[in-house]
DRENFIVEX-776372 format. One record per residue (C-alpha): residue number from 1; residue in three letters; z, y, x. Coordinates in Angstrom, 3 decimals. Example, Ala and Ser with C-alpha at 12.3 -4.5 7.8 and 13.67 -1.06 7.14 Angstrom:
# residues 2
   nr  rest        zz        yy        xx
    1   ALA     7.800    -4.500    12.300
    2   SER     7.140    -1.060    13.670
END
This chain:
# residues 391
   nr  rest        zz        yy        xx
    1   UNK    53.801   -42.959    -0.167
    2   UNK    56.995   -42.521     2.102
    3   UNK    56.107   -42.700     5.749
    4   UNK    57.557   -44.958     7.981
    5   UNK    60.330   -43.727    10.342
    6   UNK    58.809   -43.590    13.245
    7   UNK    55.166   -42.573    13.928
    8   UNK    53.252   -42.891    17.227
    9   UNK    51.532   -39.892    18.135
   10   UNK    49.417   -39.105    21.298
   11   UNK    51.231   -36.852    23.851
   12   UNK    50.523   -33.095    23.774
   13   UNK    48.693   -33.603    20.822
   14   UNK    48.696   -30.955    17.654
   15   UNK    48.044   -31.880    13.995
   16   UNK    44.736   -30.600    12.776
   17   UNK    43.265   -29.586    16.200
   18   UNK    40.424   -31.900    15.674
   19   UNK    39.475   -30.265    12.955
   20   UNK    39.462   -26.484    14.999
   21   UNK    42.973   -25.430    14.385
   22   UNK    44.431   -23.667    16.853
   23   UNK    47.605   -24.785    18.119
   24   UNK    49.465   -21.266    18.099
   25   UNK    48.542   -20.760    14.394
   26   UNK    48.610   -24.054    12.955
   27   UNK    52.723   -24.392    11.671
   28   UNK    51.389   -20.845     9.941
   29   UNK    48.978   -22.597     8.762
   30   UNK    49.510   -25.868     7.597
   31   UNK    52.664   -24.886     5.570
   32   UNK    50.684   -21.797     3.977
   33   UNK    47.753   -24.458     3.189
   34   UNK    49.810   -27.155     1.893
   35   UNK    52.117   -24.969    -0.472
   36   UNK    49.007   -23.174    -2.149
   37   UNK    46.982   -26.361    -2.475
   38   UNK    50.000   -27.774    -4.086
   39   UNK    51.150   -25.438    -6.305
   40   UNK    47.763   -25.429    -8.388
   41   UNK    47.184   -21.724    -8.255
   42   UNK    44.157   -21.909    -6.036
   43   UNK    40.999   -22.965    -7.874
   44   UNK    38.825   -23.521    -4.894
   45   UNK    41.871   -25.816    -2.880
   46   UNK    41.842   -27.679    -5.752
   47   UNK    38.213   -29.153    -4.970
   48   UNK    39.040   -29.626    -1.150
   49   UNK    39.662   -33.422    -1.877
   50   UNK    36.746   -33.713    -2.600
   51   UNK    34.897   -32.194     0.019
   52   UNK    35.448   -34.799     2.706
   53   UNK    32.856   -34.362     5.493
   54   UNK    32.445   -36.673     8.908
   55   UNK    34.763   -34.717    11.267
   56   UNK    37.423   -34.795     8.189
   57   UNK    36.731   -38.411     7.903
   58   UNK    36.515   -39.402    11.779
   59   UNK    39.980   -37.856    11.864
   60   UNK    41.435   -39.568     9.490
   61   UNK    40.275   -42.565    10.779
   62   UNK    41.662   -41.478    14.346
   63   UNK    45.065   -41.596    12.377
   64   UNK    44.978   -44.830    10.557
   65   UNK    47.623   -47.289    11.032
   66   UNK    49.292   -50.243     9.257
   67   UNK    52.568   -51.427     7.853
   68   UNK    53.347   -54.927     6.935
   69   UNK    49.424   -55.482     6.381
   70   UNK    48.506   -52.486     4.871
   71   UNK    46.382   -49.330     6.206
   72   UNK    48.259   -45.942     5.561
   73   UNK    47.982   -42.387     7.428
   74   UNK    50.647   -39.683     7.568
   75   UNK    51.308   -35.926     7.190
   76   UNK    49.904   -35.564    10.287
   77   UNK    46.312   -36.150     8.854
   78   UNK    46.984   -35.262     5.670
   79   UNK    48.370   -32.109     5.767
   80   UNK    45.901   -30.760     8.628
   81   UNK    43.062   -31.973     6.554
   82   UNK    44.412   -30.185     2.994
   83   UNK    44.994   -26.866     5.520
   84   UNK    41.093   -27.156     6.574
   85   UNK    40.148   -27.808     3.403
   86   UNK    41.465   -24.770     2.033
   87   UNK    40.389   -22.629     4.925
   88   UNK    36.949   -23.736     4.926
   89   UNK    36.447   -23.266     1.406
   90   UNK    38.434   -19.983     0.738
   91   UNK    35.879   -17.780     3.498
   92   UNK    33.146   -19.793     1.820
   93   UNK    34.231   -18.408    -1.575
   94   UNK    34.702   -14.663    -0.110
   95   UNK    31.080   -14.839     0.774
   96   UNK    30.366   -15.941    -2.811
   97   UNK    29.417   -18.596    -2.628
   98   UNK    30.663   -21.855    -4.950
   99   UNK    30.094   -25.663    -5.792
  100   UNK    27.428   -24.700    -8.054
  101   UNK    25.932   -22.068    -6.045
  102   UNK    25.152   -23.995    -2.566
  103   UNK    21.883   -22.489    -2.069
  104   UNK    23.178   -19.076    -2.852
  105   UNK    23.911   -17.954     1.355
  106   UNK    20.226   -19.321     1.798
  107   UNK    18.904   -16.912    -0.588
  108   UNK    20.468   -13.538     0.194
  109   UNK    22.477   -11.807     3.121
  110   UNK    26.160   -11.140     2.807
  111   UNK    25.907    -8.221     1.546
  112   UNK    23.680    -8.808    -1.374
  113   UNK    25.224   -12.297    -2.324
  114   UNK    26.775   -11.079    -5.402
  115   UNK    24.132    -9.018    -6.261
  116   UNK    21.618   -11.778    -5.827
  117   UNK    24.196   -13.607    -7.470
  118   UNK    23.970   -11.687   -10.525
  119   UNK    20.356   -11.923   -10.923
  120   UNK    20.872   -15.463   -11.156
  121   UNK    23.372   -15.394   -14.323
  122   UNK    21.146   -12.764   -16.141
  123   UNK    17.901   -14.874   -15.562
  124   UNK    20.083   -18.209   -16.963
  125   UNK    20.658   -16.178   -19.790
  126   UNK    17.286   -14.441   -20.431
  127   UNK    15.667   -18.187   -20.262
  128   UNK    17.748   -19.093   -22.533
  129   UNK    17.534   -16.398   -25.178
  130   UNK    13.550   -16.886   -24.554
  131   UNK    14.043   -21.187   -24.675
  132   UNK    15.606   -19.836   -28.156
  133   UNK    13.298   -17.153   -29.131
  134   UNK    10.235   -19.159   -29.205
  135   UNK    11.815   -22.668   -30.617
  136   UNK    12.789   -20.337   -33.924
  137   UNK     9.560   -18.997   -34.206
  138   UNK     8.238   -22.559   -33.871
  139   UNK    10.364   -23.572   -36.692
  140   UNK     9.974   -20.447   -38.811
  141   UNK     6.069   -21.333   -38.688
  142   UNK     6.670   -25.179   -39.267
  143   UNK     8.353   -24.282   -41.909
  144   UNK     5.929   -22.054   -43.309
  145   UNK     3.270   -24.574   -43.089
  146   UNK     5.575   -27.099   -45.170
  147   UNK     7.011   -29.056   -42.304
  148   UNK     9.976   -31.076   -42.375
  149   UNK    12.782   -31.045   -39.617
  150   UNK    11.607   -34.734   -38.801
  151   UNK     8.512   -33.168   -37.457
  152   UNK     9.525   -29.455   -36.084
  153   UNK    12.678   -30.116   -34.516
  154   UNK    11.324   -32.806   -31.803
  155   UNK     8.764   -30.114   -30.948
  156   UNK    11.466   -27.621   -30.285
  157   UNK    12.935   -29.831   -27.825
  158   UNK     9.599   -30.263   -26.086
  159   UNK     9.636   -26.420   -26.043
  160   UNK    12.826   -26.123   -24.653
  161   UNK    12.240   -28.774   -22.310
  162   UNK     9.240   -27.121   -20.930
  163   UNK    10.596   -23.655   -20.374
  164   UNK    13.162   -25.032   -18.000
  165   UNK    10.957   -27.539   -16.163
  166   UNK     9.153   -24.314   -15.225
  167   UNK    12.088   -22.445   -14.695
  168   UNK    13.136   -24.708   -11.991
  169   UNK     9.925   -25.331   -10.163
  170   UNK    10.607   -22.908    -7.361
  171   UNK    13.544   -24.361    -6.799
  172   UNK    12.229   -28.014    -6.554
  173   UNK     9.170   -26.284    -4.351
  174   UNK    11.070   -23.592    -2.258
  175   UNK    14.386   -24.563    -1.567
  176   UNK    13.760   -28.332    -0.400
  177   UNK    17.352   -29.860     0.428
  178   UNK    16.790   -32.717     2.660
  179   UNK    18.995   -35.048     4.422
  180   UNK    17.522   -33.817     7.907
  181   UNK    18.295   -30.264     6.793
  182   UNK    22.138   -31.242     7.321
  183   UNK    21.740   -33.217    10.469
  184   UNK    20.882   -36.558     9.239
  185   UNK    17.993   -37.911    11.094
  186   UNK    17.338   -41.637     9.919
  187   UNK    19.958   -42.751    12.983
  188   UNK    22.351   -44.655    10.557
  189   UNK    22.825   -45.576     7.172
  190   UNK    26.244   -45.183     7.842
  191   UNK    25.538   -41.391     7.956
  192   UNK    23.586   -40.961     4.379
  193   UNK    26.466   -38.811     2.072
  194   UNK    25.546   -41.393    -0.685
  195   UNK    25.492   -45.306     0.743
  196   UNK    27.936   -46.263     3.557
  197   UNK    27.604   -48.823     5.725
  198   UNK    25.862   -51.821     4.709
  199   UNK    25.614   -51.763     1.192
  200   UNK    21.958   -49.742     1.530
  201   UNK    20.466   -52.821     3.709
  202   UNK    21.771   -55.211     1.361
  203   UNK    20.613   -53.742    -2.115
  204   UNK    17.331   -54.106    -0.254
  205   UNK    17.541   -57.418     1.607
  206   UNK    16.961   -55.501     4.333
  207   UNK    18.012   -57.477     7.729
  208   UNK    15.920   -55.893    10.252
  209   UNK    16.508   -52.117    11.419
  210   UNK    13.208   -49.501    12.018
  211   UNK    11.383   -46.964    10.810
  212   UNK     8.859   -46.736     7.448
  213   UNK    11.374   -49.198     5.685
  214   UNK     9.674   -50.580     3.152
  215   UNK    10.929   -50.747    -0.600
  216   UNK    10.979   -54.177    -2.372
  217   UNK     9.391   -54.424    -5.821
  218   UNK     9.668   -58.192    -5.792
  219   UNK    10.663   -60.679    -3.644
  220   UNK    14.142   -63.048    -2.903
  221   UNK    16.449   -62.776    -0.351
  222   UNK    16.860   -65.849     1.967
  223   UNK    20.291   -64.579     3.149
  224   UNK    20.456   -67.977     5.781
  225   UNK    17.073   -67.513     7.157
  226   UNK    17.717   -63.183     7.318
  227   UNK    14.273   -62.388     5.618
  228   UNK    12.755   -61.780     1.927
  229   UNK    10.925   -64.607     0.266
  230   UNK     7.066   -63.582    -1.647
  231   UNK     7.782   -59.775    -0.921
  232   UNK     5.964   -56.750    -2.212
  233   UNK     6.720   -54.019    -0.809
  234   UNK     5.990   -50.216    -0.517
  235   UNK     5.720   -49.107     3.008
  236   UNK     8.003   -46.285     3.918
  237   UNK     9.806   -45.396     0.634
  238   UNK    12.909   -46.085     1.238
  239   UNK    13.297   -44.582     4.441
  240   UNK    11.992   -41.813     2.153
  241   UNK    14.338   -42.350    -0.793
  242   UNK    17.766   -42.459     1.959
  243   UNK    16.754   -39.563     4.146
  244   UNK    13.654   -37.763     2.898
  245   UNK    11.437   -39.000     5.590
  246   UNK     8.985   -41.774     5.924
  247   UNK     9.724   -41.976     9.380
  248   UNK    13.265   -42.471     9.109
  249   UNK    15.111   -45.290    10.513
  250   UNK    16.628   -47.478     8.251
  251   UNK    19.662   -49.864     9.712
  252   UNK    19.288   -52.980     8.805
  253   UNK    22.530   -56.001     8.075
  254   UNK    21.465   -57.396    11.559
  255   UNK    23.104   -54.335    12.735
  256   UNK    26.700   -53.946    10.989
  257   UNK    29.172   -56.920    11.744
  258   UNK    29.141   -59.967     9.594
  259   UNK    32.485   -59.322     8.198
  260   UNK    31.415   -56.013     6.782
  261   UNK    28.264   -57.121     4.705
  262   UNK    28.952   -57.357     1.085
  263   UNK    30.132   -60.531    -0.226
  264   UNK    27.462   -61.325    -2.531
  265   UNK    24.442   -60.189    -1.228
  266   UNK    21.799   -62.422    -3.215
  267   UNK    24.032   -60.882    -6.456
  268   UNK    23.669   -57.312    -5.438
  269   UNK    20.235   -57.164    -5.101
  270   UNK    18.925   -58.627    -7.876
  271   UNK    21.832   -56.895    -9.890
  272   UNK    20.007   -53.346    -7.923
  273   UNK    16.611   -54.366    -8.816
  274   UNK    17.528   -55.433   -12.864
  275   UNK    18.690   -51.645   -13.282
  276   UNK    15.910   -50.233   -11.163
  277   UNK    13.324   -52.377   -13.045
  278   UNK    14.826   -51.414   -16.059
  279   UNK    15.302   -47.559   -15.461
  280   UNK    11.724   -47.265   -14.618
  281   UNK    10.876   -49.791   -17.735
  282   UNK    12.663   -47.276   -19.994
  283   UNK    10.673   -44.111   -18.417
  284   UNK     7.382   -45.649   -19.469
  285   UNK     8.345   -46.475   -22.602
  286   UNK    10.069   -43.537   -23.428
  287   UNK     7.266   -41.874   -21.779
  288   UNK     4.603   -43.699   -24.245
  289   UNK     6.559   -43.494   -27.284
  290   UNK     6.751   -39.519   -27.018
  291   UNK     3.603   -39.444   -26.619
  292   UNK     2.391   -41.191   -29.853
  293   UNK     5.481   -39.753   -31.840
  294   UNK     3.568   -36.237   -30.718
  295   UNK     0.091   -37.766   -31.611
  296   UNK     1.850   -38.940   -35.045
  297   UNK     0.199   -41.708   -34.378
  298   UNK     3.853   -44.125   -33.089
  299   UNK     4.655   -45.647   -36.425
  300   UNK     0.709   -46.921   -36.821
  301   UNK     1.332   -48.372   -33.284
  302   UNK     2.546   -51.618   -34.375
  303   UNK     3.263   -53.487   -30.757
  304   UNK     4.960   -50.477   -29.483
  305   UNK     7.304   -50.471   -32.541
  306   UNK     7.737   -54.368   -31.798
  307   UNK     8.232   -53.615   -28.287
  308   UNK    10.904   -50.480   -29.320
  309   UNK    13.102   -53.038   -31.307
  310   UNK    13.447   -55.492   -29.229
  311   UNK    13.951   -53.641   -26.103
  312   UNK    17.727   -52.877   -27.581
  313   UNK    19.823   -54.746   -25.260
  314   UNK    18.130   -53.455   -22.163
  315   UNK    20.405   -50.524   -21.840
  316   UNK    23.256   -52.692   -22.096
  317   UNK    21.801   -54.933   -19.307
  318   UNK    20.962   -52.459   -17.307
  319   UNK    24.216   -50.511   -17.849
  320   UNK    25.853   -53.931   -16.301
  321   UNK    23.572   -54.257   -13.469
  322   UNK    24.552   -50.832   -12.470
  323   UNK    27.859   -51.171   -12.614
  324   UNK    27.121   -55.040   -10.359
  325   UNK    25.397   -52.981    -7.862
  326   UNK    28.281   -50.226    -7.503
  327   UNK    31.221   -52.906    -6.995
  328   UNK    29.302   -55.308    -5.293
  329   UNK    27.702   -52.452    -2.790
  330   UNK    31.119   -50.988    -1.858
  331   UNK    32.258   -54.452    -0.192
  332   UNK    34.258   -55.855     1.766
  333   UNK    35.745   -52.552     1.165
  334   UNK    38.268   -50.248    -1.028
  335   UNK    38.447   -47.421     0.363
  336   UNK    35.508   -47.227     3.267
  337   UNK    36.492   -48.011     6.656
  338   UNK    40.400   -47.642     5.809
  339   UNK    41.242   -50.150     3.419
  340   UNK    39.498   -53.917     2.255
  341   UNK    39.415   -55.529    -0.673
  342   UNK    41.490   -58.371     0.396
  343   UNK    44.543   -55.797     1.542
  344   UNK    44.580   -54.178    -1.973
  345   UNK    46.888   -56.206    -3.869
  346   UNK    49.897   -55.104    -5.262
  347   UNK    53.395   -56.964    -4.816
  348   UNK    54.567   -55.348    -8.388
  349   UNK    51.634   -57.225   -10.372
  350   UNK    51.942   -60.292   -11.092
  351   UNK    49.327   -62.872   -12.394
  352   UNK    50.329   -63.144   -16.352
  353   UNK    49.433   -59.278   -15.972
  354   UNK    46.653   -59.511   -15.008
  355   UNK    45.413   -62.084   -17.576
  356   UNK    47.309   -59.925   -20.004
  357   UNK    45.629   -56.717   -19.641
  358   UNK    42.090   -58.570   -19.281
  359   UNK    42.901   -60.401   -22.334
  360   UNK    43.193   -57.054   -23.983
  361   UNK    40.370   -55.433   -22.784
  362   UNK    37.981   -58.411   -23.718
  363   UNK    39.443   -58.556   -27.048
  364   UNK    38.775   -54.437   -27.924
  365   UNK    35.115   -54.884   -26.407
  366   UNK    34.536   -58.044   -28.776
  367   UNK    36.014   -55.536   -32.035
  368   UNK    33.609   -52.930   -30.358
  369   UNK    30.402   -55.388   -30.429
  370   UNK    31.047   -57.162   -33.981
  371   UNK    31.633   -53.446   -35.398
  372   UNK    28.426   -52.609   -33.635
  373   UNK    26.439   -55.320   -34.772
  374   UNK    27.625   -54.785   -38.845
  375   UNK    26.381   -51.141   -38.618
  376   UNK    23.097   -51.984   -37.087
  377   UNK    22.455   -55.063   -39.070
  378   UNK    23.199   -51.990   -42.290
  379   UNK    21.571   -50.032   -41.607
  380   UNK    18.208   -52.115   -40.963
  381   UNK    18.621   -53.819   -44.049
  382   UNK    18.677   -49.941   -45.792
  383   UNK    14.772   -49.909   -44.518
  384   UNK    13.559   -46.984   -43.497
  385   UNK    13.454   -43.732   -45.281
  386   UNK    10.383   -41.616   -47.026
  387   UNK     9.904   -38.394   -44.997
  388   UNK    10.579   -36.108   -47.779
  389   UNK    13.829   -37.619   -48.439
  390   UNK    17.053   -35.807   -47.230
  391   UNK    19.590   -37.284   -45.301
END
């Protein structure tokens, strides 16, 4: 975006001192920053766009301004926030430490982090050899006792599942990473890394702020009256679910201006709770179905298999609901706290566009679905296959 001509800028101020650049260094700086970042030769700049924490954020805020309607900030947030970026996460790489490795400085001193480091690579790949090791000798014996790969290979999965649910128990039970762990307390939605502002409360129906916020199985939101209608709730777990505490405040929409709740909040939370309901609806049944297919007892189960095929178009429902409760939760906004929804409309697209390019899409998503119902409706008319025949 081309800046305006003239920017306002605070007297005495320096670009990126918010951020703990000093003023004598920072030309140095920001120019050094910005031409490595840009040039793609540094892999760890590259992910600094990503890393966008609350002072980064506050001070781009500090810097937002409009033209002719529309919220925009300058080099002299940009630039100061790339330079950070980099610096930040070039002495966190000299100390070892990466995106994949955040636990890594918690684990080890300085001095040992690549060391420690190490161990870590040659136990992934020893768990892996041994995830290997044993599924082959599973099969080799399978095999010997005239098994077919209907019946050993699901096994091997279960083997290979279990190896790393053990390998990854001390992490789970030794290195807890919880919200309060990084200084959030329960003060503010608005603070969880996850859900900004509002959009928390409303999935929820939530209206009223406090602590042990309950989590709604079932109920409807009375948006007019501010409460849930026939609730049942769980006490406390979704204070526990947004900050890893029971005790944790929760904010409710009484809280955050009117303006900034979501637009349709009746939509979102039933669209939240049909992919919640559903998610946990698939774990159960997944859960059960393993279990007889183990037992070799799922194809005698006869309402299971009932309950199997016609449970097909829940992943596509719930698929939809999720994708309700992400565009419906970010409301009113675009980008949050810079941008709305209303101010992102673009004076080079025109309507017949618009209709153009939905037009399109609706018509390869229709191709997609008849072609997807021919080679289901095939393949279930093929019946199902004997065991010992190959495929």
């Amino acid at each position: 975006m081309v800046s305006p001509p003239e920017r306002s800028r605070p007297p005495n101020s320096v670009p990126g001192s918010a951020l703990g650049i000093e003023p004598v260094a920072s030309r140095t700086t920001v120019v050094r920053a910005a031409r490595e970042t840009t040039s793609g030769t540094n892999t760890v700049a590259s992910l600094s766009a990503i890393l966008l924490d609350d002072a980064y954020y506050e001070f781009i805020l500090a810097g937002r301004r409009e033209l002719d309607g529309l919220p925009w900030v300058g080099e002299d947030r940009l630039i100061p926030l790339k330079a950070s970026a980099w610096l930040d996460l070039g002495e966190r790489q000299a100390k070892g430490e990466n995106v994949i490795a955040a636990f890594l400085p918690e684990l080890a001193k300085d001095s040992a982090l690549g060391k420690v480091s190490g161990w870590g690579w040659s136990f992934g790949y020893i768990g892996g050899i041994l995830s290997l090791g044993i599924s082959f000798a599973y099969v080799v014996f399978a095999q010997g006792q005239g098994q077919t790969a209907e019946q050993y290979v699901p096994v091997t999965m279960l083997i290979t599942a279990a190896i790393f649910a053990l390998a990854s128990l001390p992490t789970f039970l030794i290195l807890k990473e919880t919200l309060e762990k990084h200084g959030f307390t329960g003060g503010e939605v608005g603070d969880a890394p996850i859900i900004r502002g509002s959009a928390l409360a409303a999935m929820e129906g939530r209206f009223e702020s406090g602590p042990y916020a309950e989590l709604n199985l079932i109920g409807q939101p009375n948006v007019p009256e501010g409460k849930i209608d026939n609730p049942i709730r769980l006490p406390g777990l979704l204070s526990f679910i947004a900050y890893g505490s029971f005790s944790a405040e929760v904010k409710g929409l009484n809280d955050f201006p009117r303006d900034q709740w979501p637009t349709s909040i009746e939509l979102l939370y039933y669209g939240f709770h049909i992919m919640v309901g559903l998610g946990t609806f698939f774990i159960l049944l997944m859960g059960l179905s393993s279990l007889q297919l183990w037992r070799r007892k799922l194809e005698q189960t006869r309402i299971l298999l009932w309950v199997l095929a016609f449970a097909f178009p829940f992943p596509f429902i719930a698929n939809t609901a999720g994708w309700m409760t992400a565009e419906l939760g970010r409301q009113p906004w675009l980008i949050y706290g810079l941008m709305r929804t209303s101010e992102g409309t673009s004076h080079l697209v025109h309507g017949g566009q618009t209709v153009f390019t939905l037009i399109g899409f609706a018509g390869i998503y229709f191709v997609l679905g008849v072609l997807y119902l021919y080679l289901m409706i095939r393949e279930v008319a093929h019946g199902p296959a004997s065991h010992g025949a190959a495929h």
